[in-house]
C-alpha positions in Angstrom: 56.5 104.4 127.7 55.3 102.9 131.0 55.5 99.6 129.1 59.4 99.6 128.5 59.8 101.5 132.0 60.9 104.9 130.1 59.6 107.9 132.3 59.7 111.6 131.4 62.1 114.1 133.3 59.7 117.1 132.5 55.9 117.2 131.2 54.1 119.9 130.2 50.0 120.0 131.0 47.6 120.7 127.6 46.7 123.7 129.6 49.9 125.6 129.0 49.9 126.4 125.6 53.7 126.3 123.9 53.6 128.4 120.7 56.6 129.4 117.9 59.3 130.9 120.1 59.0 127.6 121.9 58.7 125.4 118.9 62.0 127.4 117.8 63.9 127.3 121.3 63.3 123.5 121.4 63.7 122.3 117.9 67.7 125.1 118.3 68.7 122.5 120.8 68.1 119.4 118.8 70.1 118.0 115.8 67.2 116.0 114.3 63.1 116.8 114.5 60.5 114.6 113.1 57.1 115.8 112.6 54.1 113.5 112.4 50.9 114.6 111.2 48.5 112.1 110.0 50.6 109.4 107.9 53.0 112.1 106.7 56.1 112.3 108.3 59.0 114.7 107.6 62.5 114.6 109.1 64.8 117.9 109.1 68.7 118.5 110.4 69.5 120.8 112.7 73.2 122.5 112.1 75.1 124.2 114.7 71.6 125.7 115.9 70.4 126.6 112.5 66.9 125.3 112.2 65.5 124.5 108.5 63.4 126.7 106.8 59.7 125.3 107.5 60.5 122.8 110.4 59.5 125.4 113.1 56.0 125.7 111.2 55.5 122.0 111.0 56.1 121.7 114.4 52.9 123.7 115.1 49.5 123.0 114.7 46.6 124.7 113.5 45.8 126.9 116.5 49.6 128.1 116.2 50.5 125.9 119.5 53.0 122.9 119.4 51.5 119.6 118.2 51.5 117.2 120.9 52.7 114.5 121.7 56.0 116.2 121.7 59.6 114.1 123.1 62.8 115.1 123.2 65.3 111.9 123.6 68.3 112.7 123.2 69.3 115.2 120.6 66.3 113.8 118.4 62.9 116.0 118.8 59.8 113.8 117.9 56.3 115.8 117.0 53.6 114.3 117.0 53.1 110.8 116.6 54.7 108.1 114.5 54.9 104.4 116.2 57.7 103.5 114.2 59.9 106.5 114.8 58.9 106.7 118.4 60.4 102.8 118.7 63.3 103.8 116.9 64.5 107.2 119.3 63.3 106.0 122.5 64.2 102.2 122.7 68.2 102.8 120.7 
């Protein structure tokens, strides 16, 4: 991000740990959430504040906290990471 002089309005320290009810309060205020893990990636929609069946649990991790890196640019919430998708939100 410091490369194409983005900087982030709010970051969160690994010590605090963010678990469902946050995964499910961010992922209500976006309209599109893409989770990364490992080469998999999975996009869902976000209607009116209805969040898809499953997104909220892909968002998490295996301890039950949200995966990190997490970014929320715009109204599109990236999890995890996934060059190509992280080029694609943060540089349109």
């Amino acid at each position: 991000m410091d490369a194409h002089g983005l900087a982030p309005e709010e970051s969160v320290p690994a010590s605090r740990k963010l678990g469902r009810e946050d995964a499910a309060a961010l992922a209500a205020k976006a309209k599109t959430i893409i989770v990364a893990k490992g080469k998999k990636v999975a996009t869902f929609s976000v209607s009116k504040g209805q969040v898809p069946d499953g997104a909220v649990a892909a968002m998490l991790g295996p301890t039950g906290n949200l995966r990190a890196p997490t970014v929320r640019a715009g109204t599109t919430l990236l999890v995890g990471f996934d060059e190509e998708h992280y080029q694609e939100a943060l540089m349109s």
